[in-house]
C-alpha positions as a printed NumPy array, in Angstrom:
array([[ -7.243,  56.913,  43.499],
       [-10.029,  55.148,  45.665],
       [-10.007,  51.281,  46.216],
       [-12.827,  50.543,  43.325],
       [-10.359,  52.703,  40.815],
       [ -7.362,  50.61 ,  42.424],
       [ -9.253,  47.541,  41.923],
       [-10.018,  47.915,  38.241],
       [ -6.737,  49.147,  37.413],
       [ -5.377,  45.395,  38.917],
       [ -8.062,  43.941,  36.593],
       [ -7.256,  45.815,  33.128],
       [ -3.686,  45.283,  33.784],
       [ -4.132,  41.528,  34.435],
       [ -6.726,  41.07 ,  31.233],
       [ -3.949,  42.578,  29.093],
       [ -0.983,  40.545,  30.482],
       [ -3.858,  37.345,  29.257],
       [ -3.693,  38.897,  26.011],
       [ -0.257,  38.857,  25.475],
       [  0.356,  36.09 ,  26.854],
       [ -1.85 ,  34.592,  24.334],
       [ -0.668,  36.138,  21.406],
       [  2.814,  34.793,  22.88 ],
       [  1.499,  31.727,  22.887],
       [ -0.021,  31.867,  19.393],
       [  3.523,  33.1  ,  17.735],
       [  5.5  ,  30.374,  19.345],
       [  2.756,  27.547,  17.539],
       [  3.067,  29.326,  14.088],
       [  7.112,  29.53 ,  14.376],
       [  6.664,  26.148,  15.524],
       [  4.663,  24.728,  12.659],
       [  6.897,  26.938,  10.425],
       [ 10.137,  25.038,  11.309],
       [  8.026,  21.706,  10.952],
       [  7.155,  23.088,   7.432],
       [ 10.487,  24.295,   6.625],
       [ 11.854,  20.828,   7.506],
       [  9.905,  18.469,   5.437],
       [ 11.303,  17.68 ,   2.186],
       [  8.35 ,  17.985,   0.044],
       [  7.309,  20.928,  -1.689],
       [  3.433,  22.073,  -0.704],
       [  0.827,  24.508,  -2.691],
       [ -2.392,  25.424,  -1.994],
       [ -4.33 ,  25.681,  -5.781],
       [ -7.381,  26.96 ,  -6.001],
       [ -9.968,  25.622,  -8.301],
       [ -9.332,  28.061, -10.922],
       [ -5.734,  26.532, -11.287],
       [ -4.033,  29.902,  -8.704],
       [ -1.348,  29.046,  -6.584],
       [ -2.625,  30.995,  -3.122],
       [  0.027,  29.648,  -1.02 ],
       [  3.73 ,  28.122,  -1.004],
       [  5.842,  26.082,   1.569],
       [  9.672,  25.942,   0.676],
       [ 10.639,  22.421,   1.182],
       [ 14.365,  21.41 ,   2.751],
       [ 15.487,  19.671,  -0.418],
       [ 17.727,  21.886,  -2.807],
       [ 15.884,  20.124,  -5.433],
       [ 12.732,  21.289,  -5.237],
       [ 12.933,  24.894,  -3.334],
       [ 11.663,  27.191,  -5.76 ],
       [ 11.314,  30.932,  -5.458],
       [  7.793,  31.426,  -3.975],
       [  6.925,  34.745,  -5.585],
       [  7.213,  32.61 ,  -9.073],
       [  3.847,  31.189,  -8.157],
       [  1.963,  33.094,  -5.496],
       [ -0.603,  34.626,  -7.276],
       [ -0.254,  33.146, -10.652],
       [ -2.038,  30.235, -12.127],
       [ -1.003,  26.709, -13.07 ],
       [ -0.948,  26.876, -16.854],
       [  1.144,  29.948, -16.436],
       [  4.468,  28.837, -14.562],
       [  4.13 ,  24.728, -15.508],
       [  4.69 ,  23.192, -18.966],
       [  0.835,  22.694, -20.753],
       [  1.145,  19.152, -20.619],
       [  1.743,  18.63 , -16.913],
       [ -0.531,  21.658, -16.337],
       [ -3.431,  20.212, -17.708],
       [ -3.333,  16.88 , -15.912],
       [ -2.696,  18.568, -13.115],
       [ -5.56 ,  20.729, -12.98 ],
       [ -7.619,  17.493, -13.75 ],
       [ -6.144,  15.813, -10.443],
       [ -7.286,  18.986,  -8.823],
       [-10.741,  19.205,  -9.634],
       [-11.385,  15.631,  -9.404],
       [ -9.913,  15.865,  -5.73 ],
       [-12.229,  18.52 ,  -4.768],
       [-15.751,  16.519,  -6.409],
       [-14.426,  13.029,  -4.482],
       [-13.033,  14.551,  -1.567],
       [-10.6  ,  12.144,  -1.995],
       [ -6.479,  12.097,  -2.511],
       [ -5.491,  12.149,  -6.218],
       [ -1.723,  11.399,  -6.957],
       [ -0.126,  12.249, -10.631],
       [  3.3  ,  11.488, -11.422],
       [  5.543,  12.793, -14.079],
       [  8.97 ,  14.31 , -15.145],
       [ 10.126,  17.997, -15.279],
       [ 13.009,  19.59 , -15.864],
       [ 14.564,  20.838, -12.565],
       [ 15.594,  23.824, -12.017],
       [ 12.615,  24.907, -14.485],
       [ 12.918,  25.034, -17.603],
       [ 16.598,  23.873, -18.411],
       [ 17.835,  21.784, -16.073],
       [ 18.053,  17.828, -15.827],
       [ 14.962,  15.335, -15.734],
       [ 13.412,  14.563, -12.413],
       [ 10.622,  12.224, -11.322],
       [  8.035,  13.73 ,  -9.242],
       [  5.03 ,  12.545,  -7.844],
       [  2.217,  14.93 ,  -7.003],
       [ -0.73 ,  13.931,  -4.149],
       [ -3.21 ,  16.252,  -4.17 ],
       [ -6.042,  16.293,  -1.245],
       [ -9.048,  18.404,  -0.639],
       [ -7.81 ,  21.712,   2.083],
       [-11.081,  24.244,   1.587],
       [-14.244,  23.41 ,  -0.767],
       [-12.25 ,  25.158,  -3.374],
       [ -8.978,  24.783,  -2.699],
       [ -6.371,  21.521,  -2.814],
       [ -3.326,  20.894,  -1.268],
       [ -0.47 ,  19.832,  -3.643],
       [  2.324,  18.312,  -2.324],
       [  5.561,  17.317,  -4.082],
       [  7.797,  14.891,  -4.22 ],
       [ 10.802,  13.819,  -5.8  ],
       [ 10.88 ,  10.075,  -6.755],
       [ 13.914,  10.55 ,  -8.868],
       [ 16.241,   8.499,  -6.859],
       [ 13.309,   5.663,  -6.532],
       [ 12.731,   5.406, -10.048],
       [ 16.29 ,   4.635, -11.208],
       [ 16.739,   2.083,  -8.116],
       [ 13.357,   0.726,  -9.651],
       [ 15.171,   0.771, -13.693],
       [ 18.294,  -0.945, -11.89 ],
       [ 16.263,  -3.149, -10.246],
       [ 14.408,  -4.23 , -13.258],
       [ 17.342,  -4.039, -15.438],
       [ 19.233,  -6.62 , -13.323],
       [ 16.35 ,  -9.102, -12.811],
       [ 15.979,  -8.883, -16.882],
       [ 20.025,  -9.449, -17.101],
       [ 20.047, -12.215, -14.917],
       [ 17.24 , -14.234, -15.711],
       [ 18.14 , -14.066, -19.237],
       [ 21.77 , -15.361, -18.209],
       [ 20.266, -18.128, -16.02 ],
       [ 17.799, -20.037, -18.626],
       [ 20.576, -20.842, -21.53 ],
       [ 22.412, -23.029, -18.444],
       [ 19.118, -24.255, -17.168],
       [ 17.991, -25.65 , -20.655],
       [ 21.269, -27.172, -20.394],
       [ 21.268, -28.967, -17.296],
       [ 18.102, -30.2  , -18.448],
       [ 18.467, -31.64 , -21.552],
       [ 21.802, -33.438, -20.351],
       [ 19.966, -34.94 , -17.127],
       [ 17.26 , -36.088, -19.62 ],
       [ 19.817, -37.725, -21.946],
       [ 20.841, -39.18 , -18.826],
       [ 17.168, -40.734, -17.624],
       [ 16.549, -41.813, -21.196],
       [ 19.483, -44.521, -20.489],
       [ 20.983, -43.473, -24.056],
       [ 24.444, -43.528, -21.979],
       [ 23.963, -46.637, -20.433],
       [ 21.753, -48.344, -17.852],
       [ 21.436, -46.469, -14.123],
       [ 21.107, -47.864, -10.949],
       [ 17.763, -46.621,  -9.14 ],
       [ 19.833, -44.66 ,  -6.705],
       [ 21.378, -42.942,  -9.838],
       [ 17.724, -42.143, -11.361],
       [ 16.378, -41.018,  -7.9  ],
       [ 19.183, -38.51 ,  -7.997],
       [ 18.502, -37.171, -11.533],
       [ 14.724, -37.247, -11.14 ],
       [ 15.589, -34.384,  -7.804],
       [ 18.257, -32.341, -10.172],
       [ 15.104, -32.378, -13.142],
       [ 12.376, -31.271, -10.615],
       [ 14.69 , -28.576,  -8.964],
       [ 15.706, -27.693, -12.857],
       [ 11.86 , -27.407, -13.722],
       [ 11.518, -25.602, -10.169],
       [ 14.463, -23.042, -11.42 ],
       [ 13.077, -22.397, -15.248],
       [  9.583, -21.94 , -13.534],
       [ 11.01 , -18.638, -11.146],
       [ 12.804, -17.476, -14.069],
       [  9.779, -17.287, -16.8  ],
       [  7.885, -15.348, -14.125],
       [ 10.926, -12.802, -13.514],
       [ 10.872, -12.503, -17.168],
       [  7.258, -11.872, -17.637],
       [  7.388,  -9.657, -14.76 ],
       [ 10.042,  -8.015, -16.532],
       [  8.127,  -7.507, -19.807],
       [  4.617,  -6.802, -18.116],
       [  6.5  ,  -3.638, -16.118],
       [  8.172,  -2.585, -19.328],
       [  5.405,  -2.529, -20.987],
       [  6.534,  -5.29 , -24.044],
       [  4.531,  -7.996, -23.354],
       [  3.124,  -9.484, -26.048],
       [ -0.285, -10.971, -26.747],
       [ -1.577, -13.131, -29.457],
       [ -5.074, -12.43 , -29.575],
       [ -8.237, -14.366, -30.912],
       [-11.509, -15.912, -30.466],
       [-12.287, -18.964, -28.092],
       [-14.648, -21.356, -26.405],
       [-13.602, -20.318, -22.691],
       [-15.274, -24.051, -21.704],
       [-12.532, -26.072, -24.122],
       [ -9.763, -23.582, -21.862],
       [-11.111, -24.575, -18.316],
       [-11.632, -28.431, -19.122],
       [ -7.66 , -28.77 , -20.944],
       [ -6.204, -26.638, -17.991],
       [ -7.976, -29.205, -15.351],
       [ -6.743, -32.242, -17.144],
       [ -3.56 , -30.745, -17.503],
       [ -3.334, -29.648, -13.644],
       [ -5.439, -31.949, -11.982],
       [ -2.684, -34.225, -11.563],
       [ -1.585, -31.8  ,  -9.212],
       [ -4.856, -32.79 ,  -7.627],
       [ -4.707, -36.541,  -7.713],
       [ -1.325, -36.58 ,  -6.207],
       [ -2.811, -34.669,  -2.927],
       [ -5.674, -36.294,  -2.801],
       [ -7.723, -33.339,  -3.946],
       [-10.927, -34.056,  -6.431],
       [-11.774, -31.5  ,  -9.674],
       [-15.318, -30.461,  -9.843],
       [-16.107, -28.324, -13.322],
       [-19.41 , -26.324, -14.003],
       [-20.104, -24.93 , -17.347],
       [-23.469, -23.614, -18.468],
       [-25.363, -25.573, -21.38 ],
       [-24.332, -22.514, -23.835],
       [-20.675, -22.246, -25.565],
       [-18.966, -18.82 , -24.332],
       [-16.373, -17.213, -26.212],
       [-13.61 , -14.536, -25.488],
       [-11.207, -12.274, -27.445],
       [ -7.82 , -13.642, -25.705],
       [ -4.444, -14.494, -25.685],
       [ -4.867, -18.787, -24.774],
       [ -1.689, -19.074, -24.156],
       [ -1.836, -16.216, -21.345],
       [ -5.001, -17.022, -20.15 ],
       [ -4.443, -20.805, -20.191],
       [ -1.57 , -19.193, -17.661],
       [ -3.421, -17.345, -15.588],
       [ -5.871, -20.189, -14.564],
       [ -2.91 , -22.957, -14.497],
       [ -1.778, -20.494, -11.447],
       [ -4.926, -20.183,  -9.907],
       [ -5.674, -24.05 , -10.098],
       [ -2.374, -24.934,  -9.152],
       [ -2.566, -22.348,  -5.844],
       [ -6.213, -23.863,  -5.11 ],
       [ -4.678, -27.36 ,  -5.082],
       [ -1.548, -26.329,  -3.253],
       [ -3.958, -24.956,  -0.554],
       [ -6.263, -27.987,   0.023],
       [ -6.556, -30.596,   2.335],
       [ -6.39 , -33.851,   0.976],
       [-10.04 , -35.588,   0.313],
       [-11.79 , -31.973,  -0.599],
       [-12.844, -30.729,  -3.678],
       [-12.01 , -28.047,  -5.899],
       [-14.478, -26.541,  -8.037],
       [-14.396, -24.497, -11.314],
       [-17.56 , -22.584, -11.947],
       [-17.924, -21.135, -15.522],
       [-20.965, -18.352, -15.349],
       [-21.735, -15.107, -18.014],
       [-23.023, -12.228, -16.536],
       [-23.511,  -8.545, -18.09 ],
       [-21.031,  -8.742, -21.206],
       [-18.608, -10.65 , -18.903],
       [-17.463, -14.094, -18.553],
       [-16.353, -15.156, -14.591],
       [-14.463, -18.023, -13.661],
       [-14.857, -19.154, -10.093],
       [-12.233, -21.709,  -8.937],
       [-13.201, -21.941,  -5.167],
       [-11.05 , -24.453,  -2.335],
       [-11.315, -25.731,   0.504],
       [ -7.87 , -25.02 ,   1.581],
       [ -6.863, -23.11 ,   4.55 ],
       [ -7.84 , -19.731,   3.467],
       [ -6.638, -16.033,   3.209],
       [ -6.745, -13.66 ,   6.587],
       [ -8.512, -10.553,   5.478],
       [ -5.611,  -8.219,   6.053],
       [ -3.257, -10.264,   4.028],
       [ -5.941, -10.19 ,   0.689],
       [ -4.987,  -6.427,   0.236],
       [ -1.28 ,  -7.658,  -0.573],
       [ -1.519, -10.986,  -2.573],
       [ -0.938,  -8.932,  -5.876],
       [  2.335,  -7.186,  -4.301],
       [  5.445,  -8.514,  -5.742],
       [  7.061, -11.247,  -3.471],
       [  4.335, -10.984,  -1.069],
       [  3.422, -14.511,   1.139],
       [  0.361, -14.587,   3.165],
       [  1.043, -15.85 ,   7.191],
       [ -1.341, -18.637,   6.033],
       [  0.802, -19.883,   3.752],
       [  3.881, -19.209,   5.604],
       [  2.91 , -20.969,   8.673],
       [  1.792, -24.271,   6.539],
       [  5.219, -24.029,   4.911],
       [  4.145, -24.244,   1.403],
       [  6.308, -22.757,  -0.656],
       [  6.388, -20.216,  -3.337],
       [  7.988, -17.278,  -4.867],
       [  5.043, -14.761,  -4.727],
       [  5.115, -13.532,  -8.158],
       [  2.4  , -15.958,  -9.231],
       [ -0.426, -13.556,  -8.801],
       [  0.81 , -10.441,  -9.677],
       [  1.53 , -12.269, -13.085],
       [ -2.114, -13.236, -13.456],
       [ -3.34 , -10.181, -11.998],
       [ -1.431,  -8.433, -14.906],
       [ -2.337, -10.825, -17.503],
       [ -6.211, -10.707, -16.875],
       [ -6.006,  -6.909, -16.735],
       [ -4.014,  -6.566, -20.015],
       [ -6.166,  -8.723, -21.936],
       [ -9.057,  -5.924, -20.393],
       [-10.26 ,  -8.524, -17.191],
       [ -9.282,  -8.21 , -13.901],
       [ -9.091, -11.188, -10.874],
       [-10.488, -10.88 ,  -7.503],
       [-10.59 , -12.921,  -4.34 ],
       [-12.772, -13.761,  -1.157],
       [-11.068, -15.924,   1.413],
       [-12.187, -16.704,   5.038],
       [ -9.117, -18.31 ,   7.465],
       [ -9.835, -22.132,   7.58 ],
       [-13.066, -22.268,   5.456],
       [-11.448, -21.667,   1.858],
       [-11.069, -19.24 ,  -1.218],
       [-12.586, -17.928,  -4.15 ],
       [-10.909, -16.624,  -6.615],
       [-12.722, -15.5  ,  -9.519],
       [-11.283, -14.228, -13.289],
       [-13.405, -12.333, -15.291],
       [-12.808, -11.463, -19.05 ],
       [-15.029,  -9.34 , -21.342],
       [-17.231, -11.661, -24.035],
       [-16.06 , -11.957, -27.539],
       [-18.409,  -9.365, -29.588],
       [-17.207,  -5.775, -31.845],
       [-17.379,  -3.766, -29.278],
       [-15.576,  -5.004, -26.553],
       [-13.482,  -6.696, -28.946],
       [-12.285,  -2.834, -29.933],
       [-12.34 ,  -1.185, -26.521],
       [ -9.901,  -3.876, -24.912],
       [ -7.677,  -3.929, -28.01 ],
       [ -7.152,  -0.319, -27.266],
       [ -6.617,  -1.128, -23.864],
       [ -3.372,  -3.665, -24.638],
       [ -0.28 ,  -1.762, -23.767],
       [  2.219,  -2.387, -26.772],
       [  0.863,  -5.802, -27.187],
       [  1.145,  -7.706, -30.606],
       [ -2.126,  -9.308, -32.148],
       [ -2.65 , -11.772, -34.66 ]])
């Protein structure tokens, strides 16, 4: 063998040592991302759009490793209950025309088909232009911390307003002298018990409608009226709140009467907390104004501050349960942060919705919008009320 034969010898020998090396290489990633795989509790499918499973990743969790060859191969309406299959072959093509993640949740028997109830949830996100990635997860143990959870704020609110009405009436007896004349420092006193009575009864009726509004029993008394008689009682009633901070009431309603299909009651709620907050959040000598406009089929109700104002990243969480904005927090005003998820839910179930638009230091908007009164909204938001009453 010359030197030129010696030489390319040294060069095929070192091309396939690159090779393997690479392949090496490639075999330690896939067991890598294997183990990864194999580690991570939720079960993952790749679905095709025709409703085939194509691929299957056992998950760690007892619960929800499932033979693969039960799937591979086979399509959704096949190996799932019709029900579930259906919605989730719905999630899965609406995934792939948004490109965006769908999520489904839902109870199965686990192991399929006999064994006990589980909560899952399902997120499904685009993999291939025809293809979606499913993955699984079991909410079971969430879902009964969240009945627990619900169960003992309904227990214990229910306990705690029979001994609140209570301590009320008695300390009103009390004020109303029928048990003999008090001393000033003796009324002073009472007056703080009453307000921090009123202050108690206040927290629970919003446990207890949060309560019924995630249960699904809240009840609405439904009917016709003049949205402009709502807005001007609520002010009068509330502006007090006003007067004491040194905050003036400014109300615009157009020249024509505008009427809604609504629960007052509810909706007189739902702006008493949206009033009250705008006050809470002023500075005294500014105004707050209530702007009454109809646009499209739709009634909006501005009430806009000039309070202190909302940072942007704290707007996306103002209708999460307990939630305080910094604002807020760092002014010291109090609150229990239920108020808005309450009126959220109200203005929803009565088939409007609130929004907000906030700028730190220069104010809020907050705006309520309800459907107008006419046949045919009037029938698509009664269908809309979950399990409400109507009269």
């Amino acid at each position: 063998m010359d030197e030129g034969e010696t030489n390319g010898a040294v060069v095929i020998f070192r091309d396939i040592s690159a090779r393997l090396t690479t392949r090496a290489a490639r075999r330690n990633s896939e067991d890598k991302n294997q183990a990864l795989l194999s580690a991570i509790p939720d079960l993952m499918f790749r679905i095709h759009r025709d409703g085939t499973f194509l691929e299957y990743f056992s998950p760690a969790s007892e619960t929800l490793a499932l033979p693969g060859q039960d799937f591979l191969g086979k399509r959704v309406i096949d190996v799932m209950p019709a029900a579930f299959a259906a919605q989730a072959m719905q999630q899965v093509i609406r995934t792939l025309e948004t490109g965006g993640p769908e999520t489904l949740e839902y109870q199965l028997p686990v192991p399929l088909p006999n064994g006990p109830l589980h909560d899952f949830e399902a997120r499904f996100v685009p993999s291939w232009p025809d293809e979606a990635l499913t993955i699984v997860r079991d909410i079971t143990d969430r879902r009964q911390v969240d009945r627990l959870k619900d169960e003992f704020v309904s227990l214990v609110s229910h306990e705690l307003r029979t001994p609140l009405t209570s301590i009320k009436g008695y300390v009103d007896v009390l004020l109303d002298g029928e048990l003999g004349v008090l001393t000033g420092e003796q009324i002073e006193f009472l007056e703080i018990v009453s307000k921090n009575t009123d202050r108690l009864t206040a927290i629970v009726s919003d446990l207890l409608d949060i309560s019924r509004i995630e249960s699904g029993t809240m009840a609405l008394s439904v009917a016709e009226h003049d949205v402009g008689a709502i807005v001007r009682r609520v002010c009068d009633e509330v502006g007090r709140i006003g007067s004491e901070r040194g905050v003036d009431t400014a109300i615009e309603l157009p020249d024509e009467a505008l009427t809604v299909m609504v629960d007052e009651t509810r909706t007189t709620q739902v702006l008493t907390n949206l009033l009250s907050n705008a006050y809470k959040y002023s500075p005294s000598r500014s105004t707050v104004t209530v702007r009454v406009s109809g646009v499209d089929g739709t009634v909006r109700i501005e009430i806009a501050d000039q309070g202190i104002g909302i940072a942007e990243g704290d707007q996306e969480r103002l209708f999460t349960k307990f939630y305080r904005a910094s604002s807020a927090l760092k002014e010291g005003i109090g609150g229990t942060g239920l108020g808005l998820v309450i009126a959220r839910s109200l203005a929803e179930l009565q088939g409007g919705g609130i929004s907000v638009k906030s700028e730190l230091g220069k104010g809020s908007i907050f705006a309520f919008n309800m459907p107008l009164a006419n046949l045919e909204s009037g029938r698509a938001r009664r269908g809309r009320l979950k399990k409400g009453v109507e009269s």
